[in-house]
C-alpha positions as CSV (number, residue, x, y, z in Angstrom):
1,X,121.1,159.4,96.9
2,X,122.0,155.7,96.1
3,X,120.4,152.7,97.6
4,X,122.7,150.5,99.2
5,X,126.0,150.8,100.2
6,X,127.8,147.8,102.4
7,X,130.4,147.6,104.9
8,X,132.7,145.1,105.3
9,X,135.2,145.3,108.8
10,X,138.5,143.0,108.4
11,X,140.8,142.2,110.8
12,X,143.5,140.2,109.7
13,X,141.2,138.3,107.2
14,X,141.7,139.2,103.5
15,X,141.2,135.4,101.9
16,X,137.6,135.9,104.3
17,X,137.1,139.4,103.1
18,X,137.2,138.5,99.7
19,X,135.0,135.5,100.1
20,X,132.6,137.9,101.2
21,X,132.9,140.4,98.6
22,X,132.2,137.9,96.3
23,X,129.3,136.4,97.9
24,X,127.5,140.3,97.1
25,X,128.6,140.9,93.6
26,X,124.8,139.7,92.5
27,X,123.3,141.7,95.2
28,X,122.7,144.5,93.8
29,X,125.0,147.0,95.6
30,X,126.3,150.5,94.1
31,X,129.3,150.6,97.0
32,X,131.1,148.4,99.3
33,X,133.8,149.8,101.9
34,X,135.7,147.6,103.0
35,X,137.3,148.7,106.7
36,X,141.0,147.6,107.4
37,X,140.8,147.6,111.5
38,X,143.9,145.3,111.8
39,X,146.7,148.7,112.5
40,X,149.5,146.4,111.3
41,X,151.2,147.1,107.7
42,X,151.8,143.9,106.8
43,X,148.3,142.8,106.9
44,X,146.9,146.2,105.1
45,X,148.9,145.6,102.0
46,X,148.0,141.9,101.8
47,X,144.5,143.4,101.7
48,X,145.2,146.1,99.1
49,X,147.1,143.4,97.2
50,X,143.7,140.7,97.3
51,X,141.1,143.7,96.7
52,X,143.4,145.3,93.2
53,X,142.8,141.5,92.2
54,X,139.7,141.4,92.9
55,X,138.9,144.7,91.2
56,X,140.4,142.8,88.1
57,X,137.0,140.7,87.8
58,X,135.0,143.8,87.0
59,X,132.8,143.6,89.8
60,X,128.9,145.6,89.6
61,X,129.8,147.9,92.7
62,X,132.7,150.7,93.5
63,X,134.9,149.2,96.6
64,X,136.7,152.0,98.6
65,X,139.1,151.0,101.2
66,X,139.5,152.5,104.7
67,X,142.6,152.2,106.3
68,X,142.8,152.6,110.6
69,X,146.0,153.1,112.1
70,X,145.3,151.0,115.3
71,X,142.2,147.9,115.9
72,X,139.3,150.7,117.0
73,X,137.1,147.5,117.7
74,X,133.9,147.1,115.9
75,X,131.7,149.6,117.3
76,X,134.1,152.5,116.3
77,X,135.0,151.1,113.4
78,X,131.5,150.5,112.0
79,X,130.9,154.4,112.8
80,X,133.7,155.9,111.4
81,X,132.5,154.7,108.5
82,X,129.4,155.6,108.8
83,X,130.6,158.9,109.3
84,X,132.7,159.1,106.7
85,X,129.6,158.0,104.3
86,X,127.2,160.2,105.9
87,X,129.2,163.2,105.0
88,X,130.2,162.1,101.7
89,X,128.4,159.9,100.0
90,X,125.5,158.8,101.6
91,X,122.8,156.2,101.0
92,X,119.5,155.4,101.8
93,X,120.4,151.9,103.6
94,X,123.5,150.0,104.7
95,X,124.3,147.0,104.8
96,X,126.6,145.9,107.5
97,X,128.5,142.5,107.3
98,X,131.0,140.6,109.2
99,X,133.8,139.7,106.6
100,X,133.4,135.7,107.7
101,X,129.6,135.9,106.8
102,X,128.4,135.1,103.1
103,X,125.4,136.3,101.3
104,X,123.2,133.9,99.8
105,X,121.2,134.7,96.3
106,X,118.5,137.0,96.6
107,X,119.4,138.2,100.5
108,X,119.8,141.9,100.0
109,X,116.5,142.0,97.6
110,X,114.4,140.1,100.3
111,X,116.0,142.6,103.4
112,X,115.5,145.6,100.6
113,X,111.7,145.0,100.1
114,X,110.9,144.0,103.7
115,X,112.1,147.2,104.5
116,X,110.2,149.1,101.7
117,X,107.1,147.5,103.1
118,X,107.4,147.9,106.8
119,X,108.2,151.2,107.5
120,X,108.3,151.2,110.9
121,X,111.3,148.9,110.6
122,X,114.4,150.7,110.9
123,X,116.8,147.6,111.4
124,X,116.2,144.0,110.1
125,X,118.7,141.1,109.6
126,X,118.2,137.8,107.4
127,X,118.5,134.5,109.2
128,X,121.5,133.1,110.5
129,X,122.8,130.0,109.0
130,X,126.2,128.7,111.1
131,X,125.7,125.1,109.6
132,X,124.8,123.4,112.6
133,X,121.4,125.7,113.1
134,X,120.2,128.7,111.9
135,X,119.4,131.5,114.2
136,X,116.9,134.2,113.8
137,X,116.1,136.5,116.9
138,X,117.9,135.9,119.9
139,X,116.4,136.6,123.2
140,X,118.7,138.8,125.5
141,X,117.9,138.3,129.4
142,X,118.1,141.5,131.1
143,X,118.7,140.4,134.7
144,X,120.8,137.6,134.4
145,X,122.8,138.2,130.5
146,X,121.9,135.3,129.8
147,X,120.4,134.3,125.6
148,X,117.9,132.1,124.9
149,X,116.9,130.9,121.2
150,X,113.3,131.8,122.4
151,X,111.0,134.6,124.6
152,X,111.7,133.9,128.0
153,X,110.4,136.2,130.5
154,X,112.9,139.6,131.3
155,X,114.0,139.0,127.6
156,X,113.9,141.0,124.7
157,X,115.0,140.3,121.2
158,X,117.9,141.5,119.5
159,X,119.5,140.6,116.0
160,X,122.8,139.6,115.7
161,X,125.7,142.4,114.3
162,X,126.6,139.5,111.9
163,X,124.8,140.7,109.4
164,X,122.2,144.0,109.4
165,X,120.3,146.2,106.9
166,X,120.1,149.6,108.4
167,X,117.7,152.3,107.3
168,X,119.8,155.5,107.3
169,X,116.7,157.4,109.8
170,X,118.5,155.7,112.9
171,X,122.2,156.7,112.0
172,X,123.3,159.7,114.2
173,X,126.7,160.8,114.0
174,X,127.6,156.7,113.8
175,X,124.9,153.7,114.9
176,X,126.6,151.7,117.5
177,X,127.8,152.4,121.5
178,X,131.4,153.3,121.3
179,X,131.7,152.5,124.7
180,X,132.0,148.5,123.1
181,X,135.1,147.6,121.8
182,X,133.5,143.9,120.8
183,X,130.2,142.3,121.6
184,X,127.5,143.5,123.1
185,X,127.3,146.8,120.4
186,X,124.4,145.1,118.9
187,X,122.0,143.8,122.0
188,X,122.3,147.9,123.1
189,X,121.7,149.1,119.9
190,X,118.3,146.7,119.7
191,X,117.5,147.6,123.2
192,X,117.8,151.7,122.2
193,X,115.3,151.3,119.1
194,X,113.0,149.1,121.4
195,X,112.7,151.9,123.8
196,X,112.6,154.4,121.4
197,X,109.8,153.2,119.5
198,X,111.6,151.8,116.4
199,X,110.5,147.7,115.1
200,X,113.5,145.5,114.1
201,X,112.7,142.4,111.9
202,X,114.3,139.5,111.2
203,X,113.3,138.5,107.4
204,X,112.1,135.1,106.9
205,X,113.7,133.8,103.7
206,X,116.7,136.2,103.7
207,X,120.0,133.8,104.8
208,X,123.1,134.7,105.5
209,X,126.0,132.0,106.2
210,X,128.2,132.3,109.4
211,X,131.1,130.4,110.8
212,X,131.2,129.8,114.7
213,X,133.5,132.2,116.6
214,X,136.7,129.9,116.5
215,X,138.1,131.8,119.4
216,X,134.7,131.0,121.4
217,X,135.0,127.2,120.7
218,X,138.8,127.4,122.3
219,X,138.2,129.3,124.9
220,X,140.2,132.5,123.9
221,X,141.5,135.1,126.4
222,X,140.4,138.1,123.8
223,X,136.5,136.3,123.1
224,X,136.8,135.6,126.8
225,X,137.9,138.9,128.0
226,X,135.7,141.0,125.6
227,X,132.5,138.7,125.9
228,X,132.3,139.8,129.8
229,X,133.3,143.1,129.8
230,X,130.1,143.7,127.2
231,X,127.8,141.7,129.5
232,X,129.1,144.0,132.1
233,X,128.8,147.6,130.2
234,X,125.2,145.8,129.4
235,X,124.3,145.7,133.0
236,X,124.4,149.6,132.7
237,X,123.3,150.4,129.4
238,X,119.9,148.1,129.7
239,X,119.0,149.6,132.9
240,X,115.4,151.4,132.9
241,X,116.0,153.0,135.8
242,X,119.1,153.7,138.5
243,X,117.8,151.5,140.8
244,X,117.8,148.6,138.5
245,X,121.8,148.7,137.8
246,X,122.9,146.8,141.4
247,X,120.5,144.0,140.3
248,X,121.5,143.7,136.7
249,X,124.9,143.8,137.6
250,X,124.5,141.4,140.5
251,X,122.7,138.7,138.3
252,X,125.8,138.9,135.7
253,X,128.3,138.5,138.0
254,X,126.8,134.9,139.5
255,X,126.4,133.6,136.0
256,X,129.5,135.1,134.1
257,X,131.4,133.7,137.1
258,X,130.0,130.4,136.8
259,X,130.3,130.4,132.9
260,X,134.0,131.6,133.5
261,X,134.6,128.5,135.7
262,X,132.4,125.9,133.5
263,X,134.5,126.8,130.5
264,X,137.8,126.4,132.2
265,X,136.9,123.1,133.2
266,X,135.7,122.4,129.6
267,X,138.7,123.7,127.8
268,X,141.2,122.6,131.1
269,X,142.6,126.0,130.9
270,X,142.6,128.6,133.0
271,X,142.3,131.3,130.6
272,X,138.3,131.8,131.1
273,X,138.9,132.6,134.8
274,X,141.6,134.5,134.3
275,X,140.2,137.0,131.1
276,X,137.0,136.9,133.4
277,X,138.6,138.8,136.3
278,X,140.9,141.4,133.8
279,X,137.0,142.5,132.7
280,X,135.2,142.3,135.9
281,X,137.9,144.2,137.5
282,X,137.7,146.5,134.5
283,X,141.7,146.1,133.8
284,X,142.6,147.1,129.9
285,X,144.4,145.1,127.9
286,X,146.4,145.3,124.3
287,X,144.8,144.9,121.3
């Protein structure tokens, strides 16, 4: 069985895909997949077309390229490959990266040996540098959905889906909540290891470099739309108990309103409001 094997999901985002890549030819790695979630033709061959060149460079690691016909969001995505791995060629660890995060030297090695010397830790993550701050745990408010850079009390900690090194004992037929098309995935799948027992770690030294959500800065009606309806599907999946769901989904709808109505006043657009209510009133929408 080989070590390592990372996964890559791009969505429209082959010059950032590649950027990526490169960041983990010194890592290490014996595989990279890279996942092609856009469902648009155009955009797949562009990829094919940047990863032959790549190729060309002789890079350390096999890259295989998966091909979905349709955006299955990052959950599914994730675990179809996964699957795919699991039943073909699978690995003791994988590394999971958002094709706009870079590696810095040394980060696998640092997550690698954590790991080897914790064994308790089934999930671990290197710190979050978005050049403004860097981010380690974040603190997940089960009542309200609110995140806090610290413990506040009703929190937990979670560890951002940027970026994660994940021990093969906790995949089961996939790793993340399909039930998430986008955000959210991660604070369950931290939440389901807490309560099961499992530790998750984020490694002191390890970095990882992340740009800021562009869509979040702008307001968005896909980061807006998506953002609530996994605070929402949170209010369900973090409840302990049946009795606890009316709270947890009475405390998100006071502050994702509230956010919803901040933000439109801050960007002077309605679209917060608007992608609010399509997910609060649980209305689909294209992809």
């Amino acid at each position: 069985m080989q070590t390592v094997c990372a996964i890559i999901l791009d969505y429209f985002g082959n010059d950032k895909t590649i950027a990526c890549l490169s960041s983990l030819i010194d890592q290490g790695l014996e595989t990279v997949i890279v996942v092609d979630n856009s469902g648009n033709q155009q955009s797949n061959s562009k990829l094919s077309d940047a990863l032959a060149a790549f190729r060309q460079n002789k890079v350390p690691f096999v890259i295989h390229q998966i091909v979905n016909q349709q955006n299955l969001g990052f959950a599914r995505g994730v675990n179809n490959a996964l699957r795919w791995l699991e039943n073909n060629r699978p690995h003791r660890y994988y590394l999971l990266m958002n094709n706009d995060a870079v590696a810095t030297p040394g980060m696998l090695e640092k997550l690698l040996t954590f790991m080897r010397e914790h064994e308790g830790t089934v999930l671990s993550s290197p710190v979050i540098d978005t050049g403004n701050k860097k981010i380690d745990y974040i603190w997940y408010h089960r009542l309200s959905g609110l995140m806090f850079s610290n413990n506040i009390p009703g929190s937990f900690p979670y560890l951002s889906g940027c970026c994660l090194l994940v021990d093969k004992r906790i995949i089961n037929n996939g790793l993340f909540d399909e039930d998430f098309f986008m955000y959210g995935e991660d604070v369950a799948l931290c939440w389901r290891l807490k309560m099961s027992g499992y530790e998750i770690s984020c490694v002191d030294g390890a970095i990882v470099e992340h740009e800021i959500t562009g869509s979040s800065r702008q307001g968005g009606s896909f980061y807006e739309y998506h953002m609530v309806r996994g605070h929402m599907l949170l209010a369900r999946k973090l409840a302990r108990y049946q009795w606890e769901t009316p709270f947890l989904v009475g405390g998100r709808l006071l502050t994702l309103s509230t956010r919803a109505i901040v933000r439109s006043i801050r960007f002077r657009s309605w679209i917060p409001v608007q992608a609010s209510l399509k997910a609060l009133l649980r209305r689909k929408v294209a992809y």
